[in-house]
C-alpha positions in Angstrom: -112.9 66.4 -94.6 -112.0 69.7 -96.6 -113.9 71.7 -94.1 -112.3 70.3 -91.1 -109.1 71.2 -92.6 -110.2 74.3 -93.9 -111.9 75.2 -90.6 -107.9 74.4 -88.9 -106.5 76.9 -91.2 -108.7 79.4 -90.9 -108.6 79.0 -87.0 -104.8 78.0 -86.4 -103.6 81.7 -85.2 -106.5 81.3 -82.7 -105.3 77.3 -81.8 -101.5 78.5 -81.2 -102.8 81.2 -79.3 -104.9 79.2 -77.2 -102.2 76.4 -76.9 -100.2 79.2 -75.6 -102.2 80.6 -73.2 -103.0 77.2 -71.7 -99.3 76.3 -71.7 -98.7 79.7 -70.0 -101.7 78.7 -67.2 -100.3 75.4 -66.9 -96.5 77.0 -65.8 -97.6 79.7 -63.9 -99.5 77.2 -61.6 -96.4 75.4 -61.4 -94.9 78.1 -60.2 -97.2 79.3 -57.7 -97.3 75.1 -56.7 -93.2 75.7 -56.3 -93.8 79.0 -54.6 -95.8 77.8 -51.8 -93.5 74.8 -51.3 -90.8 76.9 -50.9 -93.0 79.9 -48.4 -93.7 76.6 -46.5 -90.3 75.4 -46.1 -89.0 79.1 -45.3 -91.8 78.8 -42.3 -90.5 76.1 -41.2 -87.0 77.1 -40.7 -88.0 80.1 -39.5 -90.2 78.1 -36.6 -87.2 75.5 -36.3 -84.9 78.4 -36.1 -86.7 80.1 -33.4 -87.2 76.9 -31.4 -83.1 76.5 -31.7 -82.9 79.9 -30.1 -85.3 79.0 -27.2 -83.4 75.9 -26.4 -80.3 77.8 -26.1 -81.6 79.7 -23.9 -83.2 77.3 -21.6 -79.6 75.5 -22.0 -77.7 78.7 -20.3 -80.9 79.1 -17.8 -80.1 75.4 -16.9 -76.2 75.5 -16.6 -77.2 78.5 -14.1 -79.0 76.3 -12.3 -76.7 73.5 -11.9 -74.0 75.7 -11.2 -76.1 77.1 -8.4 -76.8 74.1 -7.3 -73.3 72.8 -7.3 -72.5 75.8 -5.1 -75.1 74.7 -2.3 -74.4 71.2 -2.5 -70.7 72.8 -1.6 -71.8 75.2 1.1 -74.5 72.9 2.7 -72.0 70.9 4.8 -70.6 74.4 6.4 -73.9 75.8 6.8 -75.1 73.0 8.4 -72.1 72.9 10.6 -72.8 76.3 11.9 -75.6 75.6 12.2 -75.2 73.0 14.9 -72.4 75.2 16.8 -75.0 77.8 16.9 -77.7 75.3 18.7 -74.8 74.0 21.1 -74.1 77.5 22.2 -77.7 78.4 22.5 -78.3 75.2 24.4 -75.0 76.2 26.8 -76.4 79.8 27.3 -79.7 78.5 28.5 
């Protein structure tokens, strides 16, 4: 039992330094665990960011469109008028 104990003295600097060392392993892999949690979440905003900015975009391209569209749905009934004064004269001039 004296050996054991003398064999712990003799060796404790190196113990406490290896303690140490695995203690310091252990946090830095927690750190680089917390670092790529965080890198990932960054990514994701990024990505959810850049989606945000793409539906904006379709939501002004889409607003044109319905404006447009609003604008025929207006015009059609005048154009379509013409139109059939147009084909009345044609048909009177033939």
């Amino acid at each position: 039992m004296s050996e054991v104990i003398n064999w712990i003295v003799d060796n404790l600097w190196n113990i406490v330094t290896f303690i140490i060392a695995l203690f310091s392993i252990i946090m830095q892999f927690r750190k680089d665990q917390k670092q790529d949690e965080n890198d990932k979440i960054e990514s994701q905003k990024q990505s959810f960011s850049k989606l945000k900015k793409r539906c904006e975009k379709l939501e002004i391209k889409i607003a044109k469109i319905e404006t447009e569209l609003k604008w025929l749905a207006q015009i059609t009934p005048s154009v379509n008028k013409l139109i059939e004064i147009l084909e009345q004269k044609k048909k009177k001039n033939e």
